[in-house]
C-alpha angles and dihedrals in degrees: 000000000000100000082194098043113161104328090149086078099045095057098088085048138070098256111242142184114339086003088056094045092053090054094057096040103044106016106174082218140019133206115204095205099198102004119167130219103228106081090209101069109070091249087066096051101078095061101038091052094047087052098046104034099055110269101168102185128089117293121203122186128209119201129147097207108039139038090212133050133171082344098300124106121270132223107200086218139021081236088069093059118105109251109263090013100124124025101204134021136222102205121194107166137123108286085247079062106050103073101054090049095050087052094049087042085058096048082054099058089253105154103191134027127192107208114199111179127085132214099111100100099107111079083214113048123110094253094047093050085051100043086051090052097053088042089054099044106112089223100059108119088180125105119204133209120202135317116218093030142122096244130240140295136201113176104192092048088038083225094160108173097161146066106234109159092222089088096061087077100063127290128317117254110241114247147187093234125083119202129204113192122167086199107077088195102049090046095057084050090047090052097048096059089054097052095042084047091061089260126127137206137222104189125008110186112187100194106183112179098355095212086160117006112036129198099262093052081050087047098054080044096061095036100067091056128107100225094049110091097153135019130199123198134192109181128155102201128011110245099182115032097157080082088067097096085045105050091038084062102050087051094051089037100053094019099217118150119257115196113199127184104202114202140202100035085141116091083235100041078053086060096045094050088051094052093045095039116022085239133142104227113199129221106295096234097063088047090055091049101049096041098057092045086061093057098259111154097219115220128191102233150340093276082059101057091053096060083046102053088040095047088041099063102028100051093034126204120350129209111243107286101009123222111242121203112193134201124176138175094223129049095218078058092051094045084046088060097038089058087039096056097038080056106052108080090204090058142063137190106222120205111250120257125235097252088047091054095040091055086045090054082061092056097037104021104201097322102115139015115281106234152110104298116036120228098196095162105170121131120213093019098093095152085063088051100042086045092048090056087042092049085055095048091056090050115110091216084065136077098173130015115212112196131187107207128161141205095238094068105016127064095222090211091056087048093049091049091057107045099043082055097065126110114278088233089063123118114267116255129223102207121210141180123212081239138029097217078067105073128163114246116280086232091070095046101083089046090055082048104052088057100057095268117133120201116220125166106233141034086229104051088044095061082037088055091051103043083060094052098052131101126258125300091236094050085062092084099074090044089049083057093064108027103105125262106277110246106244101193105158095018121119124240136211092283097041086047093049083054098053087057142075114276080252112051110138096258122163099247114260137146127202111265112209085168140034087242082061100045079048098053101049086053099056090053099047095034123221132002122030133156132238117215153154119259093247090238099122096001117070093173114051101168096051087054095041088241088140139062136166113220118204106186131010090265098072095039100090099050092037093048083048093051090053093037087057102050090045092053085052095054106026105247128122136251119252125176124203143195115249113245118216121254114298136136112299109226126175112222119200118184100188122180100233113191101221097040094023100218132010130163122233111200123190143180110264134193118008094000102043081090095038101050116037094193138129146189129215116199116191119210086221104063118080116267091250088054094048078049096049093042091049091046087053096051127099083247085046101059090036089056083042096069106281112208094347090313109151111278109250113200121268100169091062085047096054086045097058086047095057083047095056089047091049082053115047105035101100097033129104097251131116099202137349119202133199129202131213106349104191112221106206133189087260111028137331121274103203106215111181137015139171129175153173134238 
């Protein structure tokens, strides 16, 4: 994209949106309007950054009491600067001051000032009232940022109007991600976890008060650039919320992700706001509403956006519903991602496949269990570690790897050495410590970086971090379609399941069919329909692998049962063939052995309702079976299989029956979990459909 692009035809115009962006990211010329000489003060910053981080466009310099400053030459006054000669302004001056420059800057041809300084908060004090009048006058062709910011940064163009002490420490790392903060302090902060972290920055815009430019005009701005890939935002009020349209149609347009903490949705935070700003801060559940219509990603605080914007540019994109594997030196870490990921809608924990697990033996021999995740808790052998989390990036079943290592049992140097050597086809890894006062050196950072690792204290906030990345929840039915068939090795199928039950268990009647006479047979005796499916045993989707029909007539049974036969062959699993159950509510049951309470049941709504109703229900075995009854009839699933608004009853009490039979059951043999789905609750009775399992 043209930095530079027609600016010929906006100068008889105030600048706005991507015009105005482009002013404040590539200005052809800068004037420091009160600079100091001495580096060190923070009026002294913003020429001394433009001069050492590689800021290639004229600088002029105004200063009342020198000719030279910071070895550039001095005006005494903007009045004394040719017409047209800088396109933007850094302005450091007392608030009394402010006004009268701004007017002599836009007398001048300046388009865009950054105004540093603060003292406008009272409406009614004597530099507020004169700032607002030369903000109102028709013939400004100025724009204003702030007052009361940091200033603005732009790394490539090396456009640093601001004193942020960051820079003090070296030069930023260019980056992919833009921030808008309307705290200049938070944003510094902001700014220096993603550059410690091995994360860069493009354009940083520090906004303060926004008595002109606000942070959504910024925000079009930035989203229509090509070097802009992910924006983050702080902002305590909206200022300009007539940039809303604007700003919900370039995120659906170019379809890059915008993270937003929004603050003081608290009655006192809104008090706050108003005290520090001046701003009128609106009720925090319409904010909610009308932000995430827009396309914000809302995240819950500034620690979190970090992890965001870090995770955002060095992971890169993710398919719908990314695939984690997981790896932790510790088992209460690994326990702490597998809850993380079942409980992020946007994620999922594949199973392992074989070729995954074989090459894993190679690295672990049979030293620890084989799943996802990985459990690797061996102090002083980082390299197994570091090979293990190398091993999972290169599995086809994974998109991003997210690991948990320590200092007390990893040497950070050895881990480094291993993961940036890994191929640059491999999956992406989140990095995490077990805890966050036990960081990696921020040395080895950049390398990590560099190779597509992203550092992010804790297990928790790194799956947190992802499941914010991904992609929508709805999009994750065309990536299921393609990702390969898990390998269940070790699961139970229909028939093992049958076994492990009493002889009358409410299944919905099937056999097992080796052949199409006995899929026929079974037919003729039951009646249509019937469905034709595999057993369940190597194959967990059937659907997605076309392992399933329903035949209504005679007619269709001998293509449909050679369609099934065929995809079982390929994957190993066995034909079944069962009886169709008439209409009822569709419920998925899960008994899982859990080691601290032994076995609950996790019930769940199935079919047209599992999207509608999030909802879920725990049963203890503990608990009597009235209480399990009268749990189940108070829950949101309860009162919808109750009848809910004059719908047909469908019958708890058989439901709650069938539970305290799984866990009769199931209570002495060798299994972890047993699901069932769908279970259909009719009006008399349950007729159990499905099931798979694990020893």
């Amino acid at each position: 994209m043209d930095r530079h692009r027609d600016r010929g035809r906006v100068m008889a115009e105030l600048a706005t949106g991507s015009a105005l962006v482009d002013f404040v990211t590539a200005p052809r010329s800068v004037v420091v309007v009160g600079a100091s000489a001495d580096p060190a003060k923070p009026a002294g910053r913003p020429l001394a950054y433009l001069s050492r981080y590689g800021f290639t466009g004229d600088v002029f310099v105004v200063n009342p009491r020198h000719s030279v400053v910071g070895g550039y030459p001095a005006v005494p006054a903007v009045l004394d600067l040719p017409v047209d000669a800088a396109e933007a302004a850094i302005v450091n001056l007392p608030a009394e001051q402010v006004p009268s420059a701004l007017h002599d800057l836009d007398s001048r041809g300046v388009r865009v000032a950054v105004v540093i300084g603060s003292g406008f908060e009272r409406p009614d004090s004597a530099p507020r009232q004169e700032l607002n009048r030369f903000l109102a006058s028709p013939d400004r062709r100025l724009r204003v940022i702030g007052p009361n910011c940091v200033g603005t940064m732009s790394v490539v163009s090396g456009a640093h109007l601001n004193f942020s002490s960051v820079l003090g420490r070296g030069p930023a790392r260019a980056g992919s991600v833009a921030m808008i903060t309307q705290s200049g302090a938070s944003g510094n902060g902001l700014l220096m976890s993603i550059l410690r972290r091995g994360g860069g920055i493009a354009h940083w815009f520090s906004t303060g008060d926004e008595f002109d430019v606000g942070a959504l005009e910024l925000l079009v701005g930035v989203l229509a650039r090509d070097d802009v890939r992910t924006v983050g935002l702080f902002l305590e009020a909206i200022t300009d919320l007539d940039w809303l349209p604007a700003v919900t149609e370039a995120i659906a347009r170019t379809g890059k992700r915008v993270f937003l903490v929004k603050i003081a949705d608290s009655d006192l935070g809104q008090l706050a706001a108003g005290a520090h700003t001046g701003r009128v801060v609106g009720s925090s559940d319409i904010s909610h509403a009308v932000l995430k219509q827009a396309g914000f990603v809302r995240v819950p605080g500034i620690a979190e956006l970090a992890d965001c914007l870090v995770t955002a540019q060095v992971v890169g994109e993710l398919p719908a519903r990314p695939r984690i594997a997981a790896a932790s030196v510790s088992g209460a870490g690994a326990v702490v991602l597998a809850d993380r990921v079942q409980q992020a809608p946007a994620l999922s924990l594949p199973a392992l496949g074989k070729a995954t697990r074989r090459q894993l033996r190679e690295v672990l021999a049979d030293r620890v269990e084989l799943h996802n995740p990985m459990d690797v808790p061996f102090l002083g052998e980082t390299e197994t570690f570091a090979r293990t989390v190398a091993t999972l990036s290169e599995a086809p079943e994974s998109d991003v790897v997210v690991a948990v290592e320590s200092s007390l049992a990893h040497d950070r140097e050895v881990l480094t050495e291993v993961l940036t050597a890994r191929s640059p086809t491999a999956s992406p890894v989140v990095l995490s410590h077990l805890s966050e006062d036990d960081p990696i050196p921020e040395t080895l950072l950049a390398r990590l970086a560099s190779a597509r690792v992203a550092v992010v204290p804790t297990p928790e906030r790194a799956v947190q971090a992802l499941g914010l990345l991904a992609s929508d929840a709805g999009d994750a039915g065309a990536q299921a379609a393609t990702e390969p068939a898990e390998d269940l090795t070790g699961y139970l199928g229909l028939p093992d399941i049958a076994t492990l039950l009493p002889a009358d268990f409410p299944w919905a009647p099937w056999v097992s069919a080796p052949d199409r006479e006995a899929a026929a047979e079974a037919a003729r005796r039951w009646g249509y329909p019937v469905a034709v499916k595999a057993a369940g045993q190597t194959i967990a989707h059937r659907s997605e692998l076309g392992a399933v029909a329903v035949v209504r007539g005679e007619d269709d049974l001998t293509a449909a049962y050679e369609r099934v036969a065929k995809v079982c062959a390929e994957h190993g699993d066995d034909v079944v063939v069962q009886q169709g159950v008439g209409a009822g509510q569709e419920v998925l049951v899960a008994v899982v052995r859990d080691p601290e309470y032994g076995l609950s049941a996790v019930l769940r709504p199935g079919g047209v309702n599992a999207e509608l109703l999030d909802d879920q229900v725990v049963l203890w075995h503990g608990w009597p079976a009235g209480q399990r009854l009268a749990t189940l009839r108070e829950s949101r699933l309860g009162v919808l299989l109750s009848g809910y608004r004059g719908q047909a009853a469908s019958d708890v009490e058989a439901l709650n029956t069938a539970i305290t039979t799984l866990f009769t059951a199931l209570a002495d043999q060798p299994v972890s979990f047993v699901e069932l789905n769908p279970v259909l609750v009719l009006a008399d009775g349950v007729r159990a459909i499905d099931a798979i399992g694990r020893k």
